[in-house]
GUFILO-955578 format. One record per residue: x, y, z of N, C-alpha, C in turn; residue in one letter. Coordinates in pm, whole numbers. Atoms other than C-alpha are relative to their C-alpha. Example, Ala and Ser with C-alpha at 12.3 -4.5 7.8 and 13.67 -1.06 7.14 Angstrom:
n_east	n_north	n_up	ca_east	ca_north	ca_up	c_east	c_north	c_up	residuo
89	-119	0	1230	-450	780	90	120	0	A
-82	-119	-6	1367	-106	714	-77	109	73	S
//
This chain:
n_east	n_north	n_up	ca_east	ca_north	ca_up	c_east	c_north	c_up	residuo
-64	-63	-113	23100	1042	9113	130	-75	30	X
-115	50	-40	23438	965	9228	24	-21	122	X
-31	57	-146	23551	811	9517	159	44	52	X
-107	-42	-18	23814	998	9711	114	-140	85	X
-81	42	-88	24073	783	9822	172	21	-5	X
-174	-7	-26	24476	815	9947	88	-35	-122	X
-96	37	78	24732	848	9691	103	-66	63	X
-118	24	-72	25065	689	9713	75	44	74	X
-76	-102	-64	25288	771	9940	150	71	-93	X
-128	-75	130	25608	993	9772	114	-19	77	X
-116	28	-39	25950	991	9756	50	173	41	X
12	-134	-10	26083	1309	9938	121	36	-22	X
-128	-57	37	26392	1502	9817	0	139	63	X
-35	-139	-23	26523	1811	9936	113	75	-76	X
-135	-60	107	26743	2063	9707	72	76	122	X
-60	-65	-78	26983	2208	9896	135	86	-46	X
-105	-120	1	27190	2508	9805	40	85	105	X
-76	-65	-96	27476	2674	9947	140	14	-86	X
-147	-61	37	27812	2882	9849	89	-104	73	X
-54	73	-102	27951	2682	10163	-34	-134	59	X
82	143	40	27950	2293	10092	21	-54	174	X
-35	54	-56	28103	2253	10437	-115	-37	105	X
65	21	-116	27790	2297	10608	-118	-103	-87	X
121	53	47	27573	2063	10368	15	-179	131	X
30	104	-71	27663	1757	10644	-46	26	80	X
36	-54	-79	27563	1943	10907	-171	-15	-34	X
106	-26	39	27267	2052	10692	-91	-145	1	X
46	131	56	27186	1669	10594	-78	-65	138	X
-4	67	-101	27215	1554	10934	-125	85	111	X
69	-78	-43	26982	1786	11097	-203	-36	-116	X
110	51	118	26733	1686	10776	-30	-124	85	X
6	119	-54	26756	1330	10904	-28	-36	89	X
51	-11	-164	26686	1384	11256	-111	-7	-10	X
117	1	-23	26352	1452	11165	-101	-61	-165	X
76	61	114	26301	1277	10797	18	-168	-16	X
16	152	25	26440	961	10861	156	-12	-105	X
-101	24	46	26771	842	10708	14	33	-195	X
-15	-19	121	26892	916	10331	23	-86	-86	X
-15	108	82	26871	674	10059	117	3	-108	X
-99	-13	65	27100	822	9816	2	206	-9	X
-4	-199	15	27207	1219	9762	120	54	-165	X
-36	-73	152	27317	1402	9409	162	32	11	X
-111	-98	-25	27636	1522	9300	21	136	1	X
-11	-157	-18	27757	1903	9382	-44	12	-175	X
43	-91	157	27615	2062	9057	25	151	33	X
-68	-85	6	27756	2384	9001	-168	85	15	X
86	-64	7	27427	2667	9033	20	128	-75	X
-77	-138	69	27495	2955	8782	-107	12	-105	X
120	-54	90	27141	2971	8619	-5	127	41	X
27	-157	-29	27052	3311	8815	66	28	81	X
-88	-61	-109	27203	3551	9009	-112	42	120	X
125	-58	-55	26865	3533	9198	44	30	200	X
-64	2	-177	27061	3452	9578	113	47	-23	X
-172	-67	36	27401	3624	9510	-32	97	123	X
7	-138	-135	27288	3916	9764	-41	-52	73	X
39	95	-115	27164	3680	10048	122	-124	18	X
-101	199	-19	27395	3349	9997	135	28	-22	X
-98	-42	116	27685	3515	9758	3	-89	-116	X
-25	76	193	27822	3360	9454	64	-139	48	X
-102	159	26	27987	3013	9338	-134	-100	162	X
66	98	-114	27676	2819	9476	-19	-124	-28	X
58	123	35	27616	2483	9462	-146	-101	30	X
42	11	12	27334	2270	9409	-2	-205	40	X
-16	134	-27	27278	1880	9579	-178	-27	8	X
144	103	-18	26929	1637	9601	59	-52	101	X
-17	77	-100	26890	1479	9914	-139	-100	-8	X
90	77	32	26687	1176	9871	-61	-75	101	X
92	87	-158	26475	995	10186	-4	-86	-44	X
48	160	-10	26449	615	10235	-128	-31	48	X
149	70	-77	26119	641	10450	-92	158	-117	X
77	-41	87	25829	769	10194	-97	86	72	X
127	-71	-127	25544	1052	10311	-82	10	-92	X
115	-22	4	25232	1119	10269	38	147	-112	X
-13	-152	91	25186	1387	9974	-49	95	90	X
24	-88	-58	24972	1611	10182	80	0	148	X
-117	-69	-116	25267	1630	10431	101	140	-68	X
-43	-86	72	25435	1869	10175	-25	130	87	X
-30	-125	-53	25345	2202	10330	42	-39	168	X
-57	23	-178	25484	2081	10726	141	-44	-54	X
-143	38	37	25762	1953	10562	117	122	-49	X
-57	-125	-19	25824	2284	10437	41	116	97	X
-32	-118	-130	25808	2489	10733	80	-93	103	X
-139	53	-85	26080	2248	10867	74	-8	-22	X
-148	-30	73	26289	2292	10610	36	107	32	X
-63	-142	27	26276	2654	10638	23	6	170	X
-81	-40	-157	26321	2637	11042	152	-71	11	X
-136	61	-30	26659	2425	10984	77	111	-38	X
-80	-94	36	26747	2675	10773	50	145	106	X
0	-63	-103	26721	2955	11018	123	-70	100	X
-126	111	-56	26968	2686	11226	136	121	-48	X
-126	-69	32	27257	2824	10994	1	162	-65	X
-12	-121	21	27174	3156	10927	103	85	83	X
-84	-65	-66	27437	3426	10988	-8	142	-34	X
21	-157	-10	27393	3812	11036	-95	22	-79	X
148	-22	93	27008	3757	10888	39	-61	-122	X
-15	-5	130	27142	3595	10604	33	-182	-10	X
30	142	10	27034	3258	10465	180	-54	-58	X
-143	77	98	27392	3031	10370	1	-147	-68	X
87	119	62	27150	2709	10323	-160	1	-9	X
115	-3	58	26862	2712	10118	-57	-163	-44	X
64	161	28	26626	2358	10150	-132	45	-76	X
135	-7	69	26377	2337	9904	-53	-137	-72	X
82	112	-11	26135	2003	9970	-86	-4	-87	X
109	6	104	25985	1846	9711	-86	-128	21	X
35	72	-47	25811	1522	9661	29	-26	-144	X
7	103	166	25865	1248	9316	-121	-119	54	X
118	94	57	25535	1056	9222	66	-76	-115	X
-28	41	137	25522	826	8932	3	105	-130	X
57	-79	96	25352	1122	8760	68	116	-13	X
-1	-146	58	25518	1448	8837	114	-36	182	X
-91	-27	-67	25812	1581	9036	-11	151	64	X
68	-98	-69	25640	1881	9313	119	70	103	X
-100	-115	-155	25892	2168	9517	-149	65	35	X
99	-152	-90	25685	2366	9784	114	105	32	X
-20	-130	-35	25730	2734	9800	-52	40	36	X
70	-100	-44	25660	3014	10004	-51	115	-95	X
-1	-87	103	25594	3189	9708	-126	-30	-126	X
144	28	51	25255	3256	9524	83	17	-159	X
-49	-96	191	25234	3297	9103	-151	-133	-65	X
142	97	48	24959	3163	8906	23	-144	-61	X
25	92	-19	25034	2844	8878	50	-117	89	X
-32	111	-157	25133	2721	9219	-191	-18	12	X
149	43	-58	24831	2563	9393	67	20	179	X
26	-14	-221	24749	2653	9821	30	-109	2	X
18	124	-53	24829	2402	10009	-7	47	158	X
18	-42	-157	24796	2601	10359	140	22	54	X
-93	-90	-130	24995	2815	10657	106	42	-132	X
-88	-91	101	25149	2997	10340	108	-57	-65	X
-59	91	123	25270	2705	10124	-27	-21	-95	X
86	31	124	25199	2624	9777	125	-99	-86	X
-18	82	93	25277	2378	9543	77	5	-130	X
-113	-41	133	25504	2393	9210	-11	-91	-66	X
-40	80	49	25431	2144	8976	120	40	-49	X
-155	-45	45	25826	2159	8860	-23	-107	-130	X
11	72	81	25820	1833	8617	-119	-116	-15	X
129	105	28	25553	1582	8445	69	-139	-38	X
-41	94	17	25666	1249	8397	-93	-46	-160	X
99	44	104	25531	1178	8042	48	-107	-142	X
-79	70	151	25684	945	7683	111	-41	84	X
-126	29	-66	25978	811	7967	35	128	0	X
-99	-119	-49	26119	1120	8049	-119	128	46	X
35	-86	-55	26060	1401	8233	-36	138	-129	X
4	-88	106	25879	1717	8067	-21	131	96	X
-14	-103	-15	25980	2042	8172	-135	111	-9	X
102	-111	10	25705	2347	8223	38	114	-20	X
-34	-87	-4	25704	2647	8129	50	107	104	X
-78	-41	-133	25791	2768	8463	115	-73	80	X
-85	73	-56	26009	2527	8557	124	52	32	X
-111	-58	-3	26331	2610	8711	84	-45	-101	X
-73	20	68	26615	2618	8516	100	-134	41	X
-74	150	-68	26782	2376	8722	-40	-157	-19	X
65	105	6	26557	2142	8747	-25	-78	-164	X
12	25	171	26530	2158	8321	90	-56	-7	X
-92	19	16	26864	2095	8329	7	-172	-49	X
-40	128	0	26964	1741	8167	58	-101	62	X
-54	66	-72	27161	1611	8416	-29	4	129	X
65	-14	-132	26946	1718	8712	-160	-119	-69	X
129	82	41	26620	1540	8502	47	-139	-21	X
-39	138	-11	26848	1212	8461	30	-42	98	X
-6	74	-144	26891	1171	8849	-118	35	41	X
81	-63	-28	26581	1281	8875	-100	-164	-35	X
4	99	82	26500	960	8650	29	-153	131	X
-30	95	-120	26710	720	8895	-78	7	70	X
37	9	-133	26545	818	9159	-157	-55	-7	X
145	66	26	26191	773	9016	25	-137	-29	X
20	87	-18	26295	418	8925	24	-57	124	X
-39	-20	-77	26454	388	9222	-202	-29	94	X
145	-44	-67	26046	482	9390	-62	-101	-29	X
66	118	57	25884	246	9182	16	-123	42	X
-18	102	-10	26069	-49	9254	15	-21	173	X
47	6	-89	25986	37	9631	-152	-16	30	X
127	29	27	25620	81	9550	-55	-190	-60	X
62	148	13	25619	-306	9390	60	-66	108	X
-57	179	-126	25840	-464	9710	-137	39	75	X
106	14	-78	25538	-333	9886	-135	-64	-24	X
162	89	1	25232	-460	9684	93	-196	5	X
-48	185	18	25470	-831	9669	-40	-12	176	X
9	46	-127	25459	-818	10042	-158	-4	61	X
//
């Protein structure tokens, strides 16, 4: 039998797209109010995998990581989501999203977005969240799923993706030294 006990705590990132970069400080700062200050954040990456937000957001969108200094609890993941999506609401204009946060969490093992959005291989996590494994951490590098976004596949989104997991780690040993 196994003995349930507490995983680590995670490192929490938020993706944040938007056509209109002017409001990602706004956006950040409003994040921070209620996650706790930012440790480091991505560069603009261009978004031009799908045209999946073009009729909600428009075109020429870009694509940033926002990275947290204070670590959460994995099963905070779905509350964390429904506070991303009430900031968002914040900058909405004539019903229409112009920043899209999508909260994930980096383990040693695997790199998790929550969506409002079912498909067979999200997992529940409750009040109409679910889970995404997005990447596996496996041979040093990240391994892509067959569902994985395209973004996230991307080589130069999976090598800050990289930083940031060492980055985690070498917070996880100042804590067992102390």
């Amino acid at each position: 039998m196994s003995t349930p006990t507490a995983p680590p705590q995670a490192m929490l990132i938020v993706g944040m797209l938007t056509a209109d970069r002017s409001l990602a400080k706004p956006a950040a700062e409003a994040l921070e109010v209620r996650f706790g200050p930012l440790a480091m954040q991505s560069q603009w990456m261009p978004f031009d995998f799908t045209d999946y937000y073009d009729d909600e957001m428009g075109t020429g969108l870009w694509r940033r990581l926002l990275v947290f200094d204070t670590l959460v609890d994995q099963d905070h993941l779905a509350r964390i989501k429904l506070t991303t999506n009430r900031i968002e609401t914040r900058f909405m204009k004539a019903d229409r999203r112009r920043v899209n946060l999508d909260p994930g969490i980096l383990t040693a093992e695997r790199f998790v977005l929550a969506t409002g959005k079912n498909y067979s291989h999200r997992i529940y996590l409750g009040s109409g969240i679910f889970a995404d494994l997005t990447l596996v951490f496996s041979r040093g590098a990240y391994q892509a799923q067959p569902w994985t976004y395209p973004d996230y596949a991307a080589p130069e989104m999976q090598d800050y993706l990289l930083g940031v997991r060492r980055c985690y780690l070498a917070e996880l040993r100042s804590r067992k030294s102390t």
